[in-house]
SERO-4910 file (N, C-alpha, C, O; in steps of 0.05 Angstrom, whole numbers):
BEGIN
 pado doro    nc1    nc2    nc3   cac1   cac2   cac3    cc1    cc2    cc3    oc1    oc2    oc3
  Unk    A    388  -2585   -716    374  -2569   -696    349  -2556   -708    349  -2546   -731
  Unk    A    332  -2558   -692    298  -2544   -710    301  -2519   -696    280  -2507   -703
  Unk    A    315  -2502   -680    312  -2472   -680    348  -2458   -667    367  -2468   -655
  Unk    A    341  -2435   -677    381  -2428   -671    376  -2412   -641    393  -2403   -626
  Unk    A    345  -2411   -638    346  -2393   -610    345  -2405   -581    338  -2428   -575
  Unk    A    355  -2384   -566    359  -2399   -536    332  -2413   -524    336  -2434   -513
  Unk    A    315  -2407   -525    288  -2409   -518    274  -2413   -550    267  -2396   -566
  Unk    A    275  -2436   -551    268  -2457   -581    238  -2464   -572    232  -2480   -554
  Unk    A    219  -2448   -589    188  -2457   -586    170  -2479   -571    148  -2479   -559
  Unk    A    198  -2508   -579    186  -2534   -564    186  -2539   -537    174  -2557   -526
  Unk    A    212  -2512   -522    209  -2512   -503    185  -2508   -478    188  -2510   -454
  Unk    A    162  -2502   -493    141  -2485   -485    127  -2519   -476    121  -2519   -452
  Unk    A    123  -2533   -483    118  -2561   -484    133  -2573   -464    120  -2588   -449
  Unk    A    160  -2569   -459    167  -2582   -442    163  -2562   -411    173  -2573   -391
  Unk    A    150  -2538   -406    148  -2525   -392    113  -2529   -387    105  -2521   -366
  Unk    A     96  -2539   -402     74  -2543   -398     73  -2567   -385     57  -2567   -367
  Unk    A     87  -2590   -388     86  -2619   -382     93  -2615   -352     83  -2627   -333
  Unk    A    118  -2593   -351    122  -2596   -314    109  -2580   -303    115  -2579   -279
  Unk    A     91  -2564   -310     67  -2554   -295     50  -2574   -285     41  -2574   -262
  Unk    A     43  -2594   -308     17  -2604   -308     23  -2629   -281      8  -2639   -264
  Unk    A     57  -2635   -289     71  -2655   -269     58  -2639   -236     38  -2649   -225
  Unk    A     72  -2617   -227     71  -2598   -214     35  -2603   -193     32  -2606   -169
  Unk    A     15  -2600   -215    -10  -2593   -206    -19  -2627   -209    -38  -2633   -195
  Unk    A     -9  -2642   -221    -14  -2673   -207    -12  -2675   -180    -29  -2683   -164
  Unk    A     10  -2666   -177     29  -2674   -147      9  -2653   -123      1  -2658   -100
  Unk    A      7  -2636   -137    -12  -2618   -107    -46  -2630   -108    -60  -2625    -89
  Unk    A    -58  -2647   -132    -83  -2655   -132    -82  -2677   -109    -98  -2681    -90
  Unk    A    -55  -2694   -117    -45  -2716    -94    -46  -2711    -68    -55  -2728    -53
  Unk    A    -36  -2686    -57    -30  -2679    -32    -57  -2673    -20    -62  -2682      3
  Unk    A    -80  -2655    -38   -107  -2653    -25   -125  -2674    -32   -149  -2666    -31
  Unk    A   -120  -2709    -40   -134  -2729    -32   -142  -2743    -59   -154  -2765    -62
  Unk    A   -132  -2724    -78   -142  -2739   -105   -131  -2760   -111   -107  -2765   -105
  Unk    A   -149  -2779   -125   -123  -2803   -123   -113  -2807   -151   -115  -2827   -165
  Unk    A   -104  -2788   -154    -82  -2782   -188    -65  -2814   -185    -64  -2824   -207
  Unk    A    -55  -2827   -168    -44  -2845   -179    -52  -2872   -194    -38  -2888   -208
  Unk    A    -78  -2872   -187    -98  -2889   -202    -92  -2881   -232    -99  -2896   -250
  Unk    A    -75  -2853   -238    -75  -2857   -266    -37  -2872   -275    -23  -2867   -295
  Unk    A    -33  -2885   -260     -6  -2894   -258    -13  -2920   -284    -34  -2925   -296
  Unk    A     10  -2930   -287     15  -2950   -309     18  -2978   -289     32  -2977   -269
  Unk    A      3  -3002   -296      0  -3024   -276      7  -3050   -303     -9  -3048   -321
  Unk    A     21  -3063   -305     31  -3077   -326      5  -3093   -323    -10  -3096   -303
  Unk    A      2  -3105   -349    -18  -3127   -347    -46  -3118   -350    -64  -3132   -360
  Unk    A    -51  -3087   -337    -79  -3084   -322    -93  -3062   -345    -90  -3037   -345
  Unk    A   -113  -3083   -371   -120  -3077   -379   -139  -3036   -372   -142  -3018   -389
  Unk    A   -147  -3037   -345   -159  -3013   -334   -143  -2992   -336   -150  -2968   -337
  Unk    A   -111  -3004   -337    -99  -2974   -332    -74  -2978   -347    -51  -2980   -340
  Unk    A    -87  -2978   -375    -71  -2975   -405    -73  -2947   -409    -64  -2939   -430
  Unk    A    -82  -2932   -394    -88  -2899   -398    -61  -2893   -383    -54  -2869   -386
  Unk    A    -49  -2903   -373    -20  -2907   -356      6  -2894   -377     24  -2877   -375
  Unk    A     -3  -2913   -394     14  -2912   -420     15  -2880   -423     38  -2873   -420
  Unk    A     -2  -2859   -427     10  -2824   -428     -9  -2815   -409    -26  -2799   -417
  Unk    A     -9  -2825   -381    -22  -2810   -362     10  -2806   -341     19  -2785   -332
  Unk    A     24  -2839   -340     38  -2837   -312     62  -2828   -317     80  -2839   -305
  Unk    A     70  -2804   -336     95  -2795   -334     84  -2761   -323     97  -2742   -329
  Unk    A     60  -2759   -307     49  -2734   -303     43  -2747   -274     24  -2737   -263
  Unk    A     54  -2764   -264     39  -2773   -238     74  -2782   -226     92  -2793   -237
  Unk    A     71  -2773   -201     99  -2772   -179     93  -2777   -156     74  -2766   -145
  Unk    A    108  -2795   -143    102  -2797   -100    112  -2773    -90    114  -2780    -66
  Unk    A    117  -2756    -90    128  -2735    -69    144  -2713    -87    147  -2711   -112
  Unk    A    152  -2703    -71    162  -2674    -78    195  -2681    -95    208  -2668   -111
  Unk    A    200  -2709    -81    235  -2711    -84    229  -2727   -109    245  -2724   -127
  Unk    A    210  -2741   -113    213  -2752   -133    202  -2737   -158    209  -2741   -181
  Unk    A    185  -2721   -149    191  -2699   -175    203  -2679   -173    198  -2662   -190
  Unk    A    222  -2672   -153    239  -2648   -171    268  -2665   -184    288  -2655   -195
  Unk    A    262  -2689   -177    288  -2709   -192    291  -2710   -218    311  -2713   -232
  Unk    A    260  -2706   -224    258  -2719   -246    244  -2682   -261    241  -2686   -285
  Unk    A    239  -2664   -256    240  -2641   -269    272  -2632   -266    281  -2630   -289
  Unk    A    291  -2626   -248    319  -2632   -260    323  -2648   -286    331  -2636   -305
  Unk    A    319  -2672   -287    324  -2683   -308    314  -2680   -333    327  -2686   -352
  Unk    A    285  -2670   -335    266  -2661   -353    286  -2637   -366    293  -2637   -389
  Unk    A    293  -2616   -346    296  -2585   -355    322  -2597   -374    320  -2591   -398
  Unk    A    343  -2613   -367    366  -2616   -378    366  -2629   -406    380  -2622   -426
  Unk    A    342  -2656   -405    346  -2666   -431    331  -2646   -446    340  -2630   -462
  Unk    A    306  -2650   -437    276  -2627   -452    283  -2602   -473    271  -2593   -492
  Unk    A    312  -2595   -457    312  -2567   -461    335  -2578   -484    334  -2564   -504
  Unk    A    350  -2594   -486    366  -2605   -508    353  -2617   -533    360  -2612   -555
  Unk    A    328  -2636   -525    311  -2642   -537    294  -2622   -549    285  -2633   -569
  Unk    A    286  -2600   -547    265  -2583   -555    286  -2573   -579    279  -2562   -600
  Unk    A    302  -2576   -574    320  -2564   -597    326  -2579   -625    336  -2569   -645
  Unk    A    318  -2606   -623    320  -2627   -634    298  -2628   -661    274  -2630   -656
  Unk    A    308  -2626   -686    288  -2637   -705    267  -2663   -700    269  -2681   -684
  Unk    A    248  -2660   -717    222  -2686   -703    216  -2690   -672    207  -2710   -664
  Unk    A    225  -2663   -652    221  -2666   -630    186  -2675   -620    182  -2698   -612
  Unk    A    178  -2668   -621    145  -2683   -616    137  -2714   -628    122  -2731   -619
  Unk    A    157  -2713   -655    150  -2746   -664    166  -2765   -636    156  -2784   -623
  Unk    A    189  -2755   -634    205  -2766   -614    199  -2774   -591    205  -2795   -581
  Unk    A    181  -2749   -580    184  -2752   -551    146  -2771   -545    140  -2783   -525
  Unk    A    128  -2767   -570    106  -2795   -568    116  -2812   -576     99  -2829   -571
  Unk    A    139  -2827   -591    158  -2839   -602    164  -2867   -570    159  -2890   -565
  Unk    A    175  -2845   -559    189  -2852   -533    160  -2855   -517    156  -2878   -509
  Unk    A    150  -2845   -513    119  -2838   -489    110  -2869   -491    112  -2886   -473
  Unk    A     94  -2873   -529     89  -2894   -528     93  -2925   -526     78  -2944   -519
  Unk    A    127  -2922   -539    140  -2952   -538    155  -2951   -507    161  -2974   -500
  Unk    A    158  -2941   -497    163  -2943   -461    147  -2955   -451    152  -2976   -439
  Unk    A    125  -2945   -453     92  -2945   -436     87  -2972   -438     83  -2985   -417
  Unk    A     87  -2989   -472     74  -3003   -479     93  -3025   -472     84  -3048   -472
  Unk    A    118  -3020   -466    140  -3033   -464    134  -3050   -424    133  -3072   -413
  Unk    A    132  -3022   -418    124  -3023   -382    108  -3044   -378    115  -3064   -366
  Unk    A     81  -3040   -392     60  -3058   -394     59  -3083   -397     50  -3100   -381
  Unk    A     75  -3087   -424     72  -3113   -423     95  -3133   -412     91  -3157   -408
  Unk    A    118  -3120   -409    144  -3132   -391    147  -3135   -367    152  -3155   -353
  Unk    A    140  -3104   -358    143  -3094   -326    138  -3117   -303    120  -3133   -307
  Unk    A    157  -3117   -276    150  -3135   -270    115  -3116   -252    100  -3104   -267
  Unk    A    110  -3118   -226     81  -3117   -225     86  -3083   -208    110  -3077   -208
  Unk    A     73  -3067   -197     77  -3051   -181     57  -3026   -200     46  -3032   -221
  Unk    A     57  -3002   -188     49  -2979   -208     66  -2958   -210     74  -2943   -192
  Unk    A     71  -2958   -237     97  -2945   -250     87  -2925   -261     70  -2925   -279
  Unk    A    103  -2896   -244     98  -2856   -241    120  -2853   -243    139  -2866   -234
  Unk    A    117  -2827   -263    143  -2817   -263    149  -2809   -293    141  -2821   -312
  Unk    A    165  -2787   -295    173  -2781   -323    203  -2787   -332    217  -2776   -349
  Unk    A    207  -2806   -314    246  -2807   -317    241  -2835   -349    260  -2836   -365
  Unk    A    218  -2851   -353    222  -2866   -373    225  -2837   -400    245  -2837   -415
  Unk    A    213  -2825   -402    216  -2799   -420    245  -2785   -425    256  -2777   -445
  Unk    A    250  -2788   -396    279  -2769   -398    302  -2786   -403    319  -2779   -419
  Unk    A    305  -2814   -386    320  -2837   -402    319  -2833   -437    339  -2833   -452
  Unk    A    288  -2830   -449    289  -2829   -470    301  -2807   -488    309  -2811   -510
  Unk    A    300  -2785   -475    314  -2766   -486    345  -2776   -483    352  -2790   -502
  Unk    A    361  -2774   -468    384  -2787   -456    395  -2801   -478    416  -2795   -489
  Unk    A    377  -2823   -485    382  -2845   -504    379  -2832   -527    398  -2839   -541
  Unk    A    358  -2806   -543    366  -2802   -571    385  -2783   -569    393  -2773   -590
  Unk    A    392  -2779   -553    415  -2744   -560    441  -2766   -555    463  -2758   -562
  Unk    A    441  -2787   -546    471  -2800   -552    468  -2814   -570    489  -2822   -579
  Unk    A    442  -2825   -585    441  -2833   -606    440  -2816   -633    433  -2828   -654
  Unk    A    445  -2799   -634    442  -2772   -654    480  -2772   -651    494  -2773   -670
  Unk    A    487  -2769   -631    520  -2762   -627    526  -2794   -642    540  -2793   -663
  Unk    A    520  -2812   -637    534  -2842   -651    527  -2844   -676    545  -2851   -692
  Unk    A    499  -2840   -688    494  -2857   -711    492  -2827   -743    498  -2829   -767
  Unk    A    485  -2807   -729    491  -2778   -740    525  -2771   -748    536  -2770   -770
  Unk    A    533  -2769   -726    560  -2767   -726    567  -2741   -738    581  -2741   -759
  Unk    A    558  -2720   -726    551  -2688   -739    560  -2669   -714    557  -2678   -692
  Unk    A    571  -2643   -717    576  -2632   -695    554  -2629   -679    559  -2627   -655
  Unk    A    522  -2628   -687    508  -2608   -673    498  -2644   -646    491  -2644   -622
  Unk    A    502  -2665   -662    494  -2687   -645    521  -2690   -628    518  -2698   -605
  Unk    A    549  -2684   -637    563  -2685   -611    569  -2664   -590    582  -2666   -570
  Unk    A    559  -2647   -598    561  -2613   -581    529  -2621   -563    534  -2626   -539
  Unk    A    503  -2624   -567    489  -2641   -551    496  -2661   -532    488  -2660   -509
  Unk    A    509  -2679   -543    523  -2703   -526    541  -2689   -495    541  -2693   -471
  Unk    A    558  -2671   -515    579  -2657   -492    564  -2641   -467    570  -2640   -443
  Unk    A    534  -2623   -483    530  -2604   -463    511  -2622   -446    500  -2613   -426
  Unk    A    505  -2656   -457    480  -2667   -435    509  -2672   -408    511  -2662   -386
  Unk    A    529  -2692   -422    543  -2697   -403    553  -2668   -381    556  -2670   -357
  Unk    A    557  -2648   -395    566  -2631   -371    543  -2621   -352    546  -2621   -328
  Unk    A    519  -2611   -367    499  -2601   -345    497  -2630   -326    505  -2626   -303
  Unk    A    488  -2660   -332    483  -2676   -306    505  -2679   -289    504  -2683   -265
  Unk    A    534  -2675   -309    549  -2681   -287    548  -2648   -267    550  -2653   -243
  Unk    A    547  -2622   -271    549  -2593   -253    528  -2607   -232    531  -2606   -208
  Unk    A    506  -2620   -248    482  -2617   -214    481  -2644   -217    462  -2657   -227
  Unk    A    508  -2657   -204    518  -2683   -200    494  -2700   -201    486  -2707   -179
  Unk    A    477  -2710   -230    467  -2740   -234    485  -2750   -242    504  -2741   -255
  Unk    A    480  -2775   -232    494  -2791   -246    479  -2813   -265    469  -2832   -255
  Unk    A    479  -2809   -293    478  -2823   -307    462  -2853   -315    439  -2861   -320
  Unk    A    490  -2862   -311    491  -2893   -307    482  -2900   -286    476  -2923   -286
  Unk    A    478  -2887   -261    464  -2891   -226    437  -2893   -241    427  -2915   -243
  Unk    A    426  -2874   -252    405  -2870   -253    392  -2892   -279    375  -2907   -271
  Unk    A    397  -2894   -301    395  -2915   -315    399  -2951   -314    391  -2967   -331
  Unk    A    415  -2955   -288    420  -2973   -280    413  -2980   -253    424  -2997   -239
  Unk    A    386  -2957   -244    382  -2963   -216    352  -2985   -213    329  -2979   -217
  Unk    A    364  -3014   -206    340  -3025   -194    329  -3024   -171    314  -3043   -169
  Unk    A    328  -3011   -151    320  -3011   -127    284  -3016   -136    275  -3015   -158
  Unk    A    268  -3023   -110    249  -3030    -98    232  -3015   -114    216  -3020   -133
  Unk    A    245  -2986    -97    219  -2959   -110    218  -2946   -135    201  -2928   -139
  Unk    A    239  -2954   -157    241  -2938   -176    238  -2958   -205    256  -2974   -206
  Unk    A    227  -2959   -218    219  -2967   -247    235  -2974   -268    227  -2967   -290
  Unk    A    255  -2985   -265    282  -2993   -271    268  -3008   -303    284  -3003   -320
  Unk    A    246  -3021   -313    246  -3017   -325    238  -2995   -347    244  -2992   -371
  Unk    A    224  -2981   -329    213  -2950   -344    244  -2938   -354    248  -2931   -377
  Unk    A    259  -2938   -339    289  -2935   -351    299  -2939   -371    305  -2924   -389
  Unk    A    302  -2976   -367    313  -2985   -391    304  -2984   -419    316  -2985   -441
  Unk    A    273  -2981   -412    261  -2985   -445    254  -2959   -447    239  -2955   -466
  Unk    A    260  -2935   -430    254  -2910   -442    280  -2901   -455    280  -2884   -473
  Unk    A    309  -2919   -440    332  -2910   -461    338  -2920   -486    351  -2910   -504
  Unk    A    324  -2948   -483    329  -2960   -511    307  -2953   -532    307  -2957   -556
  Unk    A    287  -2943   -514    259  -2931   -546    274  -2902   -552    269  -2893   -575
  Unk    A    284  -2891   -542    296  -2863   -555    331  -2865   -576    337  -2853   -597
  Unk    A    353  -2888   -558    372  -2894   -576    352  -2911   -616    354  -2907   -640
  Unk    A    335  -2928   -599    325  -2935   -628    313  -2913   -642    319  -2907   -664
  Unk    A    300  -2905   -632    284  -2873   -655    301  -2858   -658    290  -2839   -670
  Unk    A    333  -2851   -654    351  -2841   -659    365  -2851   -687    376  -2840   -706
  Unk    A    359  -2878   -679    380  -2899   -708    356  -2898   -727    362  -2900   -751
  Unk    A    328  -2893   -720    308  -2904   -748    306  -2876   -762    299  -2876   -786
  Unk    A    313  -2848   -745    314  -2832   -756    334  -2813   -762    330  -2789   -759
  Unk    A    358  -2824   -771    385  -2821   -772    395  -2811   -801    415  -2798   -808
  Unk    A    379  -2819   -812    377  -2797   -844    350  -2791   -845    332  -2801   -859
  Unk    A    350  -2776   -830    320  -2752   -835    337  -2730   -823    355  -2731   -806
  Unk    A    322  -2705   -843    328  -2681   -840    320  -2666   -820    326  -2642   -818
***
């Protein structure tokens, strides 16, 4: 753990990011077209996608889905040693992942981030194997399950409208930066 206090410095970071989420979403509502800064696989123009579209959301439900989910890992995460290597760690092998895999659509949203968190705080509980990575593990599972996410719904959801791969490769870029950094202090 990089701080013993309730309110751990990096938190301040993850409280800036959902502001900035926040004042995307209201530039949207008065005509800006913030989604032009979305992630478009393939589309050389909007490789700025890659650390623009986890600050870009359709509506109100789909970002307070995903600031729920922010506050829960973020706030587990901020607590986390190498937290900033981590979380551009995750930002950029997601993004780049989106890009060049994704099938076609424009992919918003910060749930590839929070998958990624998701993925190193259970990867810290598996490959660590230390109380402070399974007491993490325990308190992610109890906060999603109190404000019933579910999980595996959410990591395993392909529907139409949601980024299913922003998911997958935001859980598997954070379990991997979990295992590459598994003896670091």
């Amino acid at each position: 753990m990089k701080s013993n206090s309730f309110f751990p410095s990096n938190l301040s970071l993850i409280l800036y990011a959902s502001t900035i989420m926040i004042l995307m979403l209201l530039l949207d509502l008065v005509g800006v077209p913030v989604k032009s800064l979305g992630l478009i696989p393939h589309s050389e123009t909007h490789l700025i996608g890659i650390l623009t579209s986890p600050f870009i959301h359709s509506g109100w439900s789909h970002l307070s889905g995903n600031l729920i989910g922010l506050a829960i890992s973020g706030y587990l995460m901020s607590k986390q040693a190498w937290f900033k290597r981590v979380t551009l760690g995750i930002t950029l092998s997601t993004g780049i992942c989106v890009w060049l895999f994704a099938g076609s659509g424009n992919h918003i949203g910060a749930s590839g981030i929070i998958m990624g968190y998701y993925g190193y705080l259970i990867g810290i509980a598996l490959f660590k194997r230390n109380l402070i990575g399974f007491t993490s593990l325990a308190v992610l599972i109890a906060l999603t399950y109190y404000v019933n996410i579910s999980f595996f719904a959410t990591l395993l959801d392909f529907s139409e409208q949601t980024s299913s791969s922003g998911h997958l490769f935001g859980f598997s870029s954070g379990l991997g930066l979990s295992y590459v950094l598994r003896n670091k202090k």
